[in-house]
N, C-alpha and C positions, 0 to 999 in steps of 0.2 A: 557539415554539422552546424546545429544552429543550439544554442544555450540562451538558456531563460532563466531567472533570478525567480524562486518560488517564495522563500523566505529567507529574508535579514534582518537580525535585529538581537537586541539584548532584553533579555526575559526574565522576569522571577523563575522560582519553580513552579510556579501552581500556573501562571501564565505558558510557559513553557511545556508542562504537560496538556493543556487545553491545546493548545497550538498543532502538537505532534500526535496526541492521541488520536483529535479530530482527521487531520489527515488518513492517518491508520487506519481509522475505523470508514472513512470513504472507500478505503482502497481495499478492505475486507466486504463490503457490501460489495461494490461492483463486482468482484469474484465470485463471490456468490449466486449474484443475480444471473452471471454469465453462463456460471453450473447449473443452476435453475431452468436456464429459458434450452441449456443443449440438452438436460433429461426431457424437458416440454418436447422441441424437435425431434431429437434424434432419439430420445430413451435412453440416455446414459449422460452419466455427469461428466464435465468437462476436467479431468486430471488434473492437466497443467495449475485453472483458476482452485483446484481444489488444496493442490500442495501449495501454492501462492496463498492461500487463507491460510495455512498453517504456519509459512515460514513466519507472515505478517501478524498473527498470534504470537509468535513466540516472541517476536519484537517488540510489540505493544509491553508484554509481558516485562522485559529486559527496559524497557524505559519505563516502566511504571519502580520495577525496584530501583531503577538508578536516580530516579527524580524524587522518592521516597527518601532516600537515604541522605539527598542532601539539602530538604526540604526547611530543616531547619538549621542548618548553615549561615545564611542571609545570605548566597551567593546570586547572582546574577550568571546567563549564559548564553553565550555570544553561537547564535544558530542560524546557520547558512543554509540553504539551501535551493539546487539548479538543476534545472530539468536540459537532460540533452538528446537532442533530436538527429538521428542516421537516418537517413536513407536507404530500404534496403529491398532486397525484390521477395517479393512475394512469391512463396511455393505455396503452388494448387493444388489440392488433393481432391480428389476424384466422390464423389461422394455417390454413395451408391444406390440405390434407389429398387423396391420391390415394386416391383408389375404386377 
């Protein structure tokens, strides 16, 4: 396994939700675009990236009130975050194809 530091650091609120939204909202595109391109291919939306947009909406959601609520606080917020990388085998599914 290999781990990588994505973000360190201590943040206002308004910087701190820039920081986390931005990510969000990367990782809600890419699912999309993923769903997008298997209806293009295949004719049907990809599930997985589709519930992955939604869990990643409700999240967004969940840190917009909690970055809200403590916005005028004057707190600062100490935000880690590490990406960790397995190894793992790839199952092939048979993809089917009309003649």
């Amino acid at each position: 396994m290999e781990k990588f530091k994505l973000i360190e650091g201590v943040f206002n609120a308004k910087d701190a939700r820039e920081v986390l939204l931005t990510l969000i909202d990367k990782k809600i595109k890419f699912h999309e675009l993923k769903s997008f391109s298997s209806e293009i291919k295949f004719g049907k939306a990809d599930e997985e990236s589709l519930q992955r947009v939604n869990d990643l909406t409700q999240t967004r959601q969940e840190i917009i009130k909690y970055l809200r609520s403590k916005i005028n606080d004057e707190l600062a917020f100490n935000i880690k975050s590490f990406i960790e990388i397995d190894e793992v085998e790839i199952k092939t599914e048979k993809v089917l194809t009309l003649d």
